[in-house]
VODOPA-84675 format. One line per 5 residues: number of its first residue (from 1); their letters; for each residue x negated, z negated, y of N, C-alpha, C. Coordinates in steps of 0.1 Angstrom, whole numbers, plus 5000, padded with zeros to 4 digits. Layout:
<gukes>
NUM = a = X:Z:Y:X:Z:Y:X:Z:Y; ...
</gukes>
This chain:
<gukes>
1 = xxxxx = 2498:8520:1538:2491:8530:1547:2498:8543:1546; 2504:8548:1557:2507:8560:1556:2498:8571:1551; 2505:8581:1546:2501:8597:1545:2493:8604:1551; 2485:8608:1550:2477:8617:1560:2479:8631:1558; 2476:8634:1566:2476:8657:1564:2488:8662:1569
6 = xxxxx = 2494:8669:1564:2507:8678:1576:2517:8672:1571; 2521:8658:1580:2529:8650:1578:2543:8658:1573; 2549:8668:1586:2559:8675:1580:2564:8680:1566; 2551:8685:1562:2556:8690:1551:2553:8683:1540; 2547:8671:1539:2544:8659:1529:2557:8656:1530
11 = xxxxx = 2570:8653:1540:2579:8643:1542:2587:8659:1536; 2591:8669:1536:2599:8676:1531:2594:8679:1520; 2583:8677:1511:2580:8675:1498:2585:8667:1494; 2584:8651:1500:2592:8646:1490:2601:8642:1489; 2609:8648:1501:2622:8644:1506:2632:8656:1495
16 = xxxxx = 2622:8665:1492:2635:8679:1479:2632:8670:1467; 2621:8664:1460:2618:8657:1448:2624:8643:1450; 2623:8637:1462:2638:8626:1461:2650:8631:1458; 2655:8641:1466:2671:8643:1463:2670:8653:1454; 2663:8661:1454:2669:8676:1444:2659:8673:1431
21 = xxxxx = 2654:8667:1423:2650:8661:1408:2638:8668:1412; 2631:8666:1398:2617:8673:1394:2616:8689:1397; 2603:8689:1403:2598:8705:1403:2588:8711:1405; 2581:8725:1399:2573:8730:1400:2566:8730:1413; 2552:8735:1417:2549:8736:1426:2558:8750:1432
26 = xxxxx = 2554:8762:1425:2563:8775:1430:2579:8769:1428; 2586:8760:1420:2600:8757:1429:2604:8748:1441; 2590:8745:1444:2594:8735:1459:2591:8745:1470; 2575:8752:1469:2576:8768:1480:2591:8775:1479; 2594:8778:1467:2608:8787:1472:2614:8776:1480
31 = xxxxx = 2617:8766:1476:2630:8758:1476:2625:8755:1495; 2616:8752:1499:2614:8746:1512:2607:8760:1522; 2604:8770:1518:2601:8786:1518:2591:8786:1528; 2578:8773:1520:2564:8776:1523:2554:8781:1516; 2542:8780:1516:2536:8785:1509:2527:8779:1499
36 = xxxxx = 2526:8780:1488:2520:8776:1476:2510:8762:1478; 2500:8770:1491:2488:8759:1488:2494:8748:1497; 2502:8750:1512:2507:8742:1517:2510:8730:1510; 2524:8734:1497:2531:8722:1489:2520:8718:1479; 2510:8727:1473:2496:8722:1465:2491:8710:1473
41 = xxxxx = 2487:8709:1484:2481:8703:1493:2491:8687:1494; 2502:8692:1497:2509:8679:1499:2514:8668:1488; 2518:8677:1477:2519:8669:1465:2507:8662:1461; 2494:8667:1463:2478:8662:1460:2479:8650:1471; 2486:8646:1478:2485:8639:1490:2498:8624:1485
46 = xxxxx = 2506:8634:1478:2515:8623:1478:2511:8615:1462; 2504:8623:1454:2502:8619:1441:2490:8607:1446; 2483:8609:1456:2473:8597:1458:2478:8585:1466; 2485:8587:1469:2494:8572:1476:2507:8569:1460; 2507:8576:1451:2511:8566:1440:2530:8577:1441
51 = xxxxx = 2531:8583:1455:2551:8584:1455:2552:8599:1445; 2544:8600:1440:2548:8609:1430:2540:8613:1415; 2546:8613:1402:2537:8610:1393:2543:8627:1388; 2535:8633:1375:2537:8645:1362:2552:8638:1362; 2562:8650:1359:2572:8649:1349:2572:8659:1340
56 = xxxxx = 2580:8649:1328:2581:8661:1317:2581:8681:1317; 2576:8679:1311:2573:8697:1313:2583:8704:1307; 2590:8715:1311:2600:8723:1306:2595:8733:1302; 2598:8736:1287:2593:8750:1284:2599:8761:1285; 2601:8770:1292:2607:8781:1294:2604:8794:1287
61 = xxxxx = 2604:8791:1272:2602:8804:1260:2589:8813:1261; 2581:8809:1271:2571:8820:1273:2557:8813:1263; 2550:8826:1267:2537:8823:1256:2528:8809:1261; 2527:8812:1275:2520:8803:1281:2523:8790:1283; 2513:8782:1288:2514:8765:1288:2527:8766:1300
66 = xxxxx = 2535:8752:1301:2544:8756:1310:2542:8746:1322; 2546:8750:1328:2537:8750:1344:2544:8733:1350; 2530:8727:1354:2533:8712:1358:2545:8712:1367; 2554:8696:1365:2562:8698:1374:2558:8678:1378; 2568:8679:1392:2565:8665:1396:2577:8655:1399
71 = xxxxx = 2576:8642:1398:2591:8640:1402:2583:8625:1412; 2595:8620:1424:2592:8609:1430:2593:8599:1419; 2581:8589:1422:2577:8580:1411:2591:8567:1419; 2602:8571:1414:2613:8565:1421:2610:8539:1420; 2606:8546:1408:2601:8529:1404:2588:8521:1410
76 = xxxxx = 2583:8532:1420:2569:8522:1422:2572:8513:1435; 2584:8511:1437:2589:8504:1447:2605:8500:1447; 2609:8486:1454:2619:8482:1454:2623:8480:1465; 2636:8484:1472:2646:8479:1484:2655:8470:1483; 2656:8458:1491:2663:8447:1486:2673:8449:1499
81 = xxxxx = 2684:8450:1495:2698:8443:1506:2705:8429:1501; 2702:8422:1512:2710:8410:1513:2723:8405:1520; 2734:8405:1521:2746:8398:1524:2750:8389:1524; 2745:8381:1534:2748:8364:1537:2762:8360:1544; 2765:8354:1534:2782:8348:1538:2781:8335:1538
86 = xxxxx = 2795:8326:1543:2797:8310:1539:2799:8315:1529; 2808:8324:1521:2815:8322:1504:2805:8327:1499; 2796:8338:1502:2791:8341:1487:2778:8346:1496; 2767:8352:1490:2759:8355:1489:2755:8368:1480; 2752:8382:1488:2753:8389:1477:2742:8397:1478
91 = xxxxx = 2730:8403:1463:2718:8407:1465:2717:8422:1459; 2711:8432:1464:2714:8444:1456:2699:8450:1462; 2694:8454:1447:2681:8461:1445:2682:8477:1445; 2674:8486:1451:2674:8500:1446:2664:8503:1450; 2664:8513:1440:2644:8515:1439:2645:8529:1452
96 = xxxxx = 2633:8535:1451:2628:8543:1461:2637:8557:1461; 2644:8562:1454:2653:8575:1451:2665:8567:1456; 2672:8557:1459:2681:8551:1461:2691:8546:1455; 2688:8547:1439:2695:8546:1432:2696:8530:1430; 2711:8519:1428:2711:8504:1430:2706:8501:1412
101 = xxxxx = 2695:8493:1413:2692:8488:1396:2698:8479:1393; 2704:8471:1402:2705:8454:1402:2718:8450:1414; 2729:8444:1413:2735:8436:1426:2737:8424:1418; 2737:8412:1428:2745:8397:1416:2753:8393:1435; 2756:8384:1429:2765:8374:1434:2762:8359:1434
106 = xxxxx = 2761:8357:1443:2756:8337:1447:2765:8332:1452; 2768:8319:1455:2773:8310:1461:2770:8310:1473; 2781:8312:1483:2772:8313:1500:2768:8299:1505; 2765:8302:1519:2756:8292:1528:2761:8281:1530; 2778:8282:1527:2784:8265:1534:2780:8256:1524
111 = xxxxx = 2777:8254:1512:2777:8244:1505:2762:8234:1509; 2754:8244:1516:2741:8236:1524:2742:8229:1535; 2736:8223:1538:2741:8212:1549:2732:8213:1559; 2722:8219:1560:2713:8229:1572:2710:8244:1572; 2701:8243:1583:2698:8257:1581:2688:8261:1578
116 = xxxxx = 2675:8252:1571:2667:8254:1566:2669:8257:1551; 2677:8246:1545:2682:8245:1532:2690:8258:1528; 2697:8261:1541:2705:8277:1540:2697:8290:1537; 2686:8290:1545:2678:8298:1542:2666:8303:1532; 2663:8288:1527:2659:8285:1511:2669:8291:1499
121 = xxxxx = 2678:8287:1504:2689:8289:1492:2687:8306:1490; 2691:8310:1505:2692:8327:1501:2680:8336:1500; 2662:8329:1500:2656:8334:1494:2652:8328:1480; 2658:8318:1471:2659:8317:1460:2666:8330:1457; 2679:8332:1458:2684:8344:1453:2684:8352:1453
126 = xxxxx = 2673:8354:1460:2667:8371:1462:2657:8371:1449; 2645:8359:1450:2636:8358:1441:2645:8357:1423; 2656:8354:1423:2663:8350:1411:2665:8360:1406; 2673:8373:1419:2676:8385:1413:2666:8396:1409; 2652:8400:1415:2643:8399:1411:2638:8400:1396
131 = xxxxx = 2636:8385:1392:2631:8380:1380:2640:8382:1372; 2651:8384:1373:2663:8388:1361:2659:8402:1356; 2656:8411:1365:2657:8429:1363:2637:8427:1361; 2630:8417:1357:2617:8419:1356:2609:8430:1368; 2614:8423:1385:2606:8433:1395:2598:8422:1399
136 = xxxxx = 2583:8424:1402:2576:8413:1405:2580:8413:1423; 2575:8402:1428:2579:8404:1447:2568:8415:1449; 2560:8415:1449:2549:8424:1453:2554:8438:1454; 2564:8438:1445:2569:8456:1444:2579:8461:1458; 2584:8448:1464:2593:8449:1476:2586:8456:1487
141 = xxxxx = 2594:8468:1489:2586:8474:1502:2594:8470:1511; 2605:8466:1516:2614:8467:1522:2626:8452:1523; 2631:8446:1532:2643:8439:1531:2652:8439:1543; 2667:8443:1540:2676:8449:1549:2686:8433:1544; 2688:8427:1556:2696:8416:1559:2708:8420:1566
146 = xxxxx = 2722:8414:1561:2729:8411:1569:2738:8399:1568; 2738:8397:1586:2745:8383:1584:2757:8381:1596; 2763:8371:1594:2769:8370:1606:2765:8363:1621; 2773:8371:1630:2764:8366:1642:2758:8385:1647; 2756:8377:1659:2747:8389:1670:2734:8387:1665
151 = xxxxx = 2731:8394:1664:2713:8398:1662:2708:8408:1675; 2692:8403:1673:2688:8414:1683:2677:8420:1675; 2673:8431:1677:2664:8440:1673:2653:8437:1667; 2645:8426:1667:2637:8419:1660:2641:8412:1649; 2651:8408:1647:2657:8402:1642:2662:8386:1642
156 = xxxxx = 2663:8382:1655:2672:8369:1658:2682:8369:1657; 2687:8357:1655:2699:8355:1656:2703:8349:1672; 2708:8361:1681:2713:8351:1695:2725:8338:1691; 2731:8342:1686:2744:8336:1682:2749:8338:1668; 2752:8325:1662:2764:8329:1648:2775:8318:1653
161 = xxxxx = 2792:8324:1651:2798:8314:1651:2803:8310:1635; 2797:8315:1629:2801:8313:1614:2789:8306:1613; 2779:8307:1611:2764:8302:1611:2758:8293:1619; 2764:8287:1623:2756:8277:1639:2739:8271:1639; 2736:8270:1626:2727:8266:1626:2714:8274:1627
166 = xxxxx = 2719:8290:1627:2708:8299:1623:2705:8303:1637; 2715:8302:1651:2719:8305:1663:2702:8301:1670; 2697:8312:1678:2684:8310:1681:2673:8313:1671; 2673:8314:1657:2662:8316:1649:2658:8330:1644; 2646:8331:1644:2641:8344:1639:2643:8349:1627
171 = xxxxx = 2654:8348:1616:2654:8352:1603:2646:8364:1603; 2647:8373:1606:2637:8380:1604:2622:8378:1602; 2618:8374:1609:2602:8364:1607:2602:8358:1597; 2610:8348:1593:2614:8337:1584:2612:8342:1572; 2621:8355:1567:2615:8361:1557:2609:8373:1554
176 = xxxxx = 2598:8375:1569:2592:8386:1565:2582:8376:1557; 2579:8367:1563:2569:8349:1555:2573:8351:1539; 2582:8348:1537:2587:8349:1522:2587:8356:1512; 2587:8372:1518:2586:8384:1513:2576:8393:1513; 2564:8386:1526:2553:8396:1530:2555:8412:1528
181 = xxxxx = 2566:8413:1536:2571:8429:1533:2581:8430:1547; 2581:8443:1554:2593:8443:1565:2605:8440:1564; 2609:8432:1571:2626:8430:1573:2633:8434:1580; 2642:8438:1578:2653:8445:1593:2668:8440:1588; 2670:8431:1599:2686:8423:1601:2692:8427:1611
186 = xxxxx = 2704:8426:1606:2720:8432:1615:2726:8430:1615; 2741:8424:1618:2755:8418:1620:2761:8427:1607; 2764:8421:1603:2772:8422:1586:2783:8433:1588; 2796:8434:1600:2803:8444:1598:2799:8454:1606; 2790:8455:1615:2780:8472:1611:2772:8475:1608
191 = xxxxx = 2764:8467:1595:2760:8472:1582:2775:8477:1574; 2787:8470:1570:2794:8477:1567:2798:8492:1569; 2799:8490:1581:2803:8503:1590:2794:8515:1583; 2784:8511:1584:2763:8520:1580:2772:8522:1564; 2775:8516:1559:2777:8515:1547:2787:8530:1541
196 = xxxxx = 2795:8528:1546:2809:8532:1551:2803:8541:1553; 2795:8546:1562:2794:8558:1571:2784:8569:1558; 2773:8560:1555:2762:8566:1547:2766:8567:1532; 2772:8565:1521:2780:8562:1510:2791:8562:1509; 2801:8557:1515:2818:8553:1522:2825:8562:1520
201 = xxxxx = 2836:8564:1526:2847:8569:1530:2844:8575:1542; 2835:8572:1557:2831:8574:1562:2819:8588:1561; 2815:8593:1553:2804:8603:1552:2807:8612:1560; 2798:8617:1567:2797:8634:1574:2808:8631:1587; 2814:8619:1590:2825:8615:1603:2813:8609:1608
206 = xxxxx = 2809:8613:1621:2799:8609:1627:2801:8596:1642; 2819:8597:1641:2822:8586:1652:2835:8577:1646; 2832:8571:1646:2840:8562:1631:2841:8545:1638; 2857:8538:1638:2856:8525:1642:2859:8519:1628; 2852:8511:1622:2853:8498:1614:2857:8490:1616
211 = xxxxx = 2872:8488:1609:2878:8477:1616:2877:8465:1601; 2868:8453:1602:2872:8445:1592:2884:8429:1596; 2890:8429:1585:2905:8425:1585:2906:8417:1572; 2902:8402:1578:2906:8393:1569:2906:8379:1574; 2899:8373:1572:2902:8357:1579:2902:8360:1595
216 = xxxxx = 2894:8368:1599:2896:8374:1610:2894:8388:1615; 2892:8393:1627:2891:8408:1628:2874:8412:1634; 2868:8415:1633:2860:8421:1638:2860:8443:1637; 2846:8442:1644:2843:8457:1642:2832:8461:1643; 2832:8474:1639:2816:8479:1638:2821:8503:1643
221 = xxxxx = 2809:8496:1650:2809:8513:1655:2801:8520:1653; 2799:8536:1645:2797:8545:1643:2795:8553:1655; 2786:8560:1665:2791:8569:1677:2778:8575:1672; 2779:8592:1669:2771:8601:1672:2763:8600:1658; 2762:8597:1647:2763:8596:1636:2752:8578:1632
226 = xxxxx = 2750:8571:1642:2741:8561:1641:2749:8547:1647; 2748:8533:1642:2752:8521:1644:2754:8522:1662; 2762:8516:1666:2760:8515:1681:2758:8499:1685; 2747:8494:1687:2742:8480:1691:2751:8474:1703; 2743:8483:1715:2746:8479:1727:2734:8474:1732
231 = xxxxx = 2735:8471:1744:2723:8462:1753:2719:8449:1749; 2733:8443:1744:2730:8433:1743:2731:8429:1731; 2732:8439:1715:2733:8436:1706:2746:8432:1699; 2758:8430:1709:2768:8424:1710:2782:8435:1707; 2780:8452:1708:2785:8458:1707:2795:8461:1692
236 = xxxxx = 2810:8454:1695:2820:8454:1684:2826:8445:1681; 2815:8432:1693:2818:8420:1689:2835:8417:1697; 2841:8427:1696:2856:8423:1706:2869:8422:1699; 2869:8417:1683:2882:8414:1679:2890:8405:1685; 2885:8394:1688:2893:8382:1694:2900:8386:1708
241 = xxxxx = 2894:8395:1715:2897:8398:1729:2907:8411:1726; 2904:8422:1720:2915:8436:1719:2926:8429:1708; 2926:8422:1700:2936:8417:1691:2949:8405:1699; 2957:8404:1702:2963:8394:1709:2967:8385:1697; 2964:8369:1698:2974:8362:1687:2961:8352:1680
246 = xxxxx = 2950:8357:1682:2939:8351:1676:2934:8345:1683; 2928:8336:1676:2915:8321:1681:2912:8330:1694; 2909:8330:1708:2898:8331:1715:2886:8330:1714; 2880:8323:1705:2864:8321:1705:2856:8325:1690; 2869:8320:1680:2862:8330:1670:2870:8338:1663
251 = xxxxx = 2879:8342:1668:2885:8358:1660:2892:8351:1651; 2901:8338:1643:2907:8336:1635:2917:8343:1638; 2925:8347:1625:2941:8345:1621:2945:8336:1616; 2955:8331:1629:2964:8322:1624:2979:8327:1610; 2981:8321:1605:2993:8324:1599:3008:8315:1601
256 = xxxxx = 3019:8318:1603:3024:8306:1605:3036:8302:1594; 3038:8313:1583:3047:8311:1573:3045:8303:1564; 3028:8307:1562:3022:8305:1551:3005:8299:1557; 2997:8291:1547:2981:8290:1552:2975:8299:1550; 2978:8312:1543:2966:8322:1539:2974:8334:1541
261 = xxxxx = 2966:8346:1544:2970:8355:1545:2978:8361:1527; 2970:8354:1518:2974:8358:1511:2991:8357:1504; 2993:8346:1505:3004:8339:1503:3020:8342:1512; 3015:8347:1523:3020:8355:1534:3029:8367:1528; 3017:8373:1524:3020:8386:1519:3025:8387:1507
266 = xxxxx = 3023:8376:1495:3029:8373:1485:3048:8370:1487; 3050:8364:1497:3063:8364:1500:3066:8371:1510; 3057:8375:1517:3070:8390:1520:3070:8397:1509; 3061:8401:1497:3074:8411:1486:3081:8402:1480; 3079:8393:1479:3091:8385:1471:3102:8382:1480
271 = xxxxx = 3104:8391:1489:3118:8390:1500:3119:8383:1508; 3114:8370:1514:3115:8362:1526:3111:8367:1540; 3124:8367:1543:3126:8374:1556:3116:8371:1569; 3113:8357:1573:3102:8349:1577:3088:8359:1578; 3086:8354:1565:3072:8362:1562:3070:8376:1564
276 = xxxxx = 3079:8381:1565:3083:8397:1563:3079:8404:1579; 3089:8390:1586:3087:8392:1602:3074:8395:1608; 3069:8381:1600:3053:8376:1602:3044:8387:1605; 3045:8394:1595:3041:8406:1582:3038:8417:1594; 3055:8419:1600:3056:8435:1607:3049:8428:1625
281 = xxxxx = 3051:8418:1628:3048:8417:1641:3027:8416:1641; 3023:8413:1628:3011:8412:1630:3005:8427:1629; 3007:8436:1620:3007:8452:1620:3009:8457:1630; 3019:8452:1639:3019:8457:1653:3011:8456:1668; 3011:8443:1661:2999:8439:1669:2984:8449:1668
286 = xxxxx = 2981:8448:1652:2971:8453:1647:2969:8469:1655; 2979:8474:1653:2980:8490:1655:2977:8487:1669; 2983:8482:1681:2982:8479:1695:2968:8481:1697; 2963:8472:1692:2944:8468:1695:2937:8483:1687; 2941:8484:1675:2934:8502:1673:2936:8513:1679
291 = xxxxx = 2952:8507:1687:2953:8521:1697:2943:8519:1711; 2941:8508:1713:2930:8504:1723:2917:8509:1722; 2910:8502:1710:2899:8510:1709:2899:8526:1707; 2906:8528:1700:2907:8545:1698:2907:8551:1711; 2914:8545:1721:2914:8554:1731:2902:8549:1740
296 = xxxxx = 2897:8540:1739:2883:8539:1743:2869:8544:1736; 2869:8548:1725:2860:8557:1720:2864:8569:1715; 2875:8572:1712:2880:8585:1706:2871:8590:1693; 2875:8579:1682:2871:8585:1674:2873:8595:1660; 2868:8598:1649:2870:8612:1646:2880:8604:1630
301 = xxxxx = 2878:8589:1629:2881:8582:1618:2884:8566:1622; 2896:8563:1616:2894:8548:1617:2891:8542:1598; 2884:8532:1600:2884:8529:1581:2886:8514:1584; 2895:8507:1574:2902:8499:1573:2891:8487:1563; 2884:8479:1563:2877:8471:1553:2881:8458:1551
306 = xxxxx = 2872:8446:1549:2876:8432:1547:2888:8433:1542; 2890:8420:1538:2896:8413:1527:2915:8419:1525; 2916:8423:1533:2929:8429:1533:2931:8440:1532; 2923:8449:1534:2923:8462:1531:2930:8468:1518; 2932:8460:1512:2935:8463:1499:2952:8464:1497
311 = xxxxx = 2955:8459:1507:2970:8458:1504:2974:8473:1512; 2979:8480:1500:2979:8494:1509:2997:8498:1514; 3005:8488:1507:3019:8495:1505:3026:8482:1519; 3018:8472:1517:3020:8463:1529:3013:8464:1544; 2998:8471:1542:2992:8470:1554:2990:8480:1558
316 = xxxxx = 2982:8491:1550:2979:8501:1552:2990:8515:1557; 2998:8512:1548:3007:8525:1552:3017:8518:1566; 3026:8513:1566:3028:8505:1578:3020:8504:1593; 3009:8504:1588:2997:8507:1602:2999:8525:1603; 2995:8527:1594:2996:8544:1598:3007:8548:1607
321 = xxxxx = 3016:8543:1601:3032:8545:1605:3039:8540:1617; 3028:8532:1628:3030:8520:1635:3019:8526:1647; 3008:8533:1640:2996:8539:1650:2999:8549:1661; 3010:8558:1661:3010:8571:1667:3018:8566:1679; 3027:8557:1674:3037:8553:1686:3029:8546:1698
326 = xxxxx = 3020:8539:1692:3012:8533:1700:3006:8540:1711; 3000:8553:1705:2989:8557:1709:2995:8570:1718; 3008:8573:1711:3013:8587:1722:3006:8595:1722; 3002:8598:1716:2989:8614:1715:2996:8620:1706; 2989:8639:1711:3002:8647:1702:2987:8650:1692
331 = xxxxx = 2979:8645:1689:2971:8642:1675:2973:8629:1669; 2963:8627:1657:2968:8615:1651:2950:8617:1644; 2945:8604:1646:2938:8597:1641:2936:8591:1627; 2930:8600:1615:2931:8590:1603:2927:8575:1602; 2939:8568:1592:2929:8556:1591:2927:8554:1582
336 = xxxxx = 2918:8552:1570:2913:8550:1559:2909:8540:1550; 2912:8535:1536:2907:8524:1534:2897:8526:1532; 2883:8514:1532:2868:8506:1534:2871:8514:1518; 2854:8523:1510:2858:8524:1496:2846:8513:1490; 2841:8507:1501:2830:8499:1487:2832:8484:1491
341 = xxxxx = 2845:8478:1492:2850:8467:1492:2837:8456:1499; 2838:8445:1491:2828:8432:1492:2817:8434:1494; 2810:8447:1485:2798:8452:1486:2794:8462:1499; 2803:8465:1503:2797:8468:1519:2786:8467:1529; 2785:8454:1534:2776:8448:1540:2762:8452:1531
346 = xxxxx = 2763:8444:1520:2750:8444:1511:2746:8462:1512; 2754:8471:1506:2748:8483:1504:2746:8486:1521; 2750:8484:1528:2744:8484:1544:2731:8484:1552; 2728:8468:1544:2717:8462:1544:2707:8475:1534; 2708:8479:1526:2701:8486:1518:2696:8501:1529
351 = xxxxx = 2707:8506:1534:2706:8513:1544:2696:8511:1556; 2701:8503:1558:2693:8497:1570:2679:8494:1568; 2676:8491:1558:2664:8489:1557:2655:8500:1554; 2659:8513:1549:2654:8527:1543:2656:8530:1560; 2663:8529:1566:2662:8535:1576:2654:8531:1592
356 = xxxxx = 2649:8517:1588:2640:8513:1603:2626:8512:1595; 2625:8510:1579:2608:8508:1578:2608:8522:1565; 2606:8530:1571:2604:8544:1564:2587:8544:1560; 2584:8543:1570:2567:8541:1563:2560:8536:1559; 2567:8519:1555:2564:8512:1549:2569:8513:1537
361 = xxxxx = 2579:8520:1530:2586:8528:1520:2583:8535:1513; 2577:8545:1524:2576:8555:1514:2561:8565:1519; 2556:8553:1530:2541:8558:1535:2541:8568:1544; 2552:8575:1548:2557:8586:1557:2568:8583:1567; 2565:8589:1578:2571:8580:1591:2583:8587:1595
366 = xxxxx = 2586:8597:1586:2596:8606:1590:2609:8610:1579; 2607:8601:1569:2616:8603:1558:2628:8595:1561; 2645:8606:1556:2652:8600:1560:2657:8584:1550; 2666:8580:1548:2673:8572:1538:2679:8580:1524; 2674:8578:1516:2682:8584:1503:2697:8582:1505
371 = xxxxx = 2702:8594:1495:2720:8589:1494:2719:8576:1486; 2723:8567:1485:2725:8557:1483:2737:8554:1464; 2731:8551:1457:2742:8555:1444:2745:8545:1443; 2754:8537:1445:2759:8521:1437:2762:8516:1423; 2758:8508:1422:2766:8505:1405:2784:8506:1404
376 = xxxxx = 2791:8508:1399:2806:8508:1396:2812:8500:1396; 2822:8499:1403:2828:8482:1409:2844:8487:1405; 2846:8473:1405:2865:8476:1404:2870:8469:1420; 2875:8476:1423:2883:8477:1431:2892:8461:1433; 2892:8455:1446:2898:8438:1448:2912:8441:1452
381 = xxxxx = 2922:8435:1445:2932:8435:1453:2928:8424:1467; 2946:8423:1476:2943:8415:1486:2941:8400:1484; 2946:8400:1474:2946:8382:1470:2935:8376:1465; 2931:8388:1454:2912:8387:1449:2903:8378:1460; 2908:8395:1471:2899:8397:1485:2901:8384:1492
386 = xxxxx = 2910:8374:1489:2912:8366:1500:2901:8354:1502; 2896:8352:1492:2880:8344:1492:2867:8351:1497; 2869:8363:1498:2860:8371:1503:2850:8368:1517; 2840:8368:1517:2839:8368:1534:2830:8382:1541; 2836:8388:1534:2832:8400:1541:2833:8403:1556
391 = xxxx = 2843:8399:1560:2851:8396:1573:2842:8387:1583; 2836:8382:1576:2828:8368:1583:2819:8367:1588; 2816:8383:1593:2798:8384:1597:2799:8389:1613; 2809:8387:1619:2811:8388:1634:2809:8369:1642
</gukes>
């Protein structure tokens, strides 16, 4: 149940004690430069819906008792992000300040042989990860999905070409049933993108293309600082078409030196000329199709993700170096690597979900998404990355 009383300044109460720590009543009036009873009034409002408890008291040398302070009761709620792949399956908890308590790692969807069994599987893992960190389900306000495939606003799936079986189904429904709590699903490389854009390398660049680059190409668009869907939900879905050399129907990369990109690239440094060729005509290619989109959105950033991103002395600098010729502009366009690898999508999903069920959250219809803190990750090389399917959600 939402908040009642002057919604505004309830949601900028606890929008300073989400981000800016514990505080007095007189340091939230300075801090938001209203007036005493106003923030009296709102804090009395939020302490009865449970989103804010007493914090420790600071004594500041004086005679007197020292003056209550409050902080968001960050634990009386959990946000769950999910990232559904064939390879892996990946689950990441953060409580209501945004902070991640929990991510694991599963075994993805191909080893199931439907798509019922699929979707069993990946709310076992939700429930597993859960029960490890001792959060009961009942504490879940929130579940931000991503998967591969077109989604629509509800959360269907029109289409997966990675997922065939989920093609037509309401996941979202499916596990709002599972979870009795709101769901909000979205095409995996723009949750990336969200990811990227909200935590990322992407921060404060408000028109940003996501290019993910690994078993195959997809993208994800940033325009005007928010996901761009499209009409038809389909918008980014154009790697196969702007990329020349790939599958027509599902965005593969072929290789022809080697079966894997990785191996590829393993012998072009080890000198074979073949590979090497491979190597530069596919970068060229690559740059071609970024100089395409670029000039059809003009944007302020390109960031570089999926599974290859990592190779920076083979892929990355070479594209840079490969981009301007393309593009013939007397500016130049950064391109950047993805900074939160594999985990992308999933912290996406976390995004996404703070940001379409806010009042189911946090009882207020106007609060934004927290910054988002992750747990500390090491960094994948490309070969790591090459099992990855981050790549795999177009």
């Amino acid at each position: 149940m939402a908040v009642t009383g002057p919604l505004s300044i309830v949601a900028r109460s606890a929008l300073q004690l989400r981000d800016g720590g514990p505080a007095t009543v007189n340091e939230l009036a300075r801090s938001l430069e209203i007036s005493r009873t106003s923030v009296e009034n709102a804090v009395a409002a939020l302490g009865e819906s449970g989103l804010v408890v007493d914090a420790p008291a600071q004594n500041g040398g004086g005679a007197g008792r020292p003056a209550r302070r409050y902080s968001l009761h960050a634990g009386a709620g959990t946000v769950v992000g999910v990232d559904i792949g064939v390879a892996s399956v990946r689950v990441v908890l953060a409580d209501l300040a945004g902070l991640v308590i929990a991510q694991r790692s599963y075994p993805g969807v191909a080893q199931h042989a439907d798509g019922a069994s699929k979707l069993a599987a990946v709310i076992d893992d939700v429930r597993r990860t859960l029960a490890e960190v001792s959060i009961p389900a009942s504490r879940v306000r929130a579940v931000g999905v991503s998967l591969p495939g077109i989604v629509d606003d509800a959360g269907r799936v029109t289409t997966s070409v990675v997922i065939p079986e989920w093609s037509g189904i309401d996941i979202g429904s499916q596990l709002r049933q599972a979870f009795g709590c709101p769901v909000a699903v979205d095409n995996g490389v723009r949750l990336a993108a969200v990811a990227e854009h909200h935590l990322g390398v992407a921060q404060l660049v408000d028109d940003v293309i996501y290019l993910s680059v690994g078993n195959r190409i997809a993208m994800g668009l940033i325009l005007g600082g928010r996901p761009r869907r499209g009409i038809h939900n389909a918008a980014g879905d154009i790697g196969r078409l702007a990329f020349r050399g790939l599958n027509t129907e599902t965005g593969q990369i072929s290789w022809r030196t080697a079966p894997t990109a990785a191996e590829v690239f393993a012998k072009a440094r080890g000198g074979d000329p073949e590979a090497q060729h491979e190597l530069d005509g596919f970068i060229d290619e690559l740059a071609h199709g970024i100089a395409t989109l670029t000039m059809t959105v003009d944007p302020a950033m390109i960031v570089i993700g999926g599974g290859l991103s990592a190779a920076h002395e083979q892929l990355l600098d070479p594209l840079r170096a490969a981009l301007p010729g393309h593009l013939g502009l007397p500016f130049q366009v950064p391109v950047a690597e993805a900074r939160l690898g594999a985990e992308a999508a999933a912290h996406g999903a976390v995004v996404h979900a703070f940001q379409r069920h806010a009042a189911e959250i946090y009882g207020i219809e106007d609060m934004p998404a927290p910054p988002i803190t992750p747990l500390p990750h090491e960094p994948a090389t490309a070969e790591q990355a090459e099992g990855d399917d981050t790549e795999e959600k177009k």
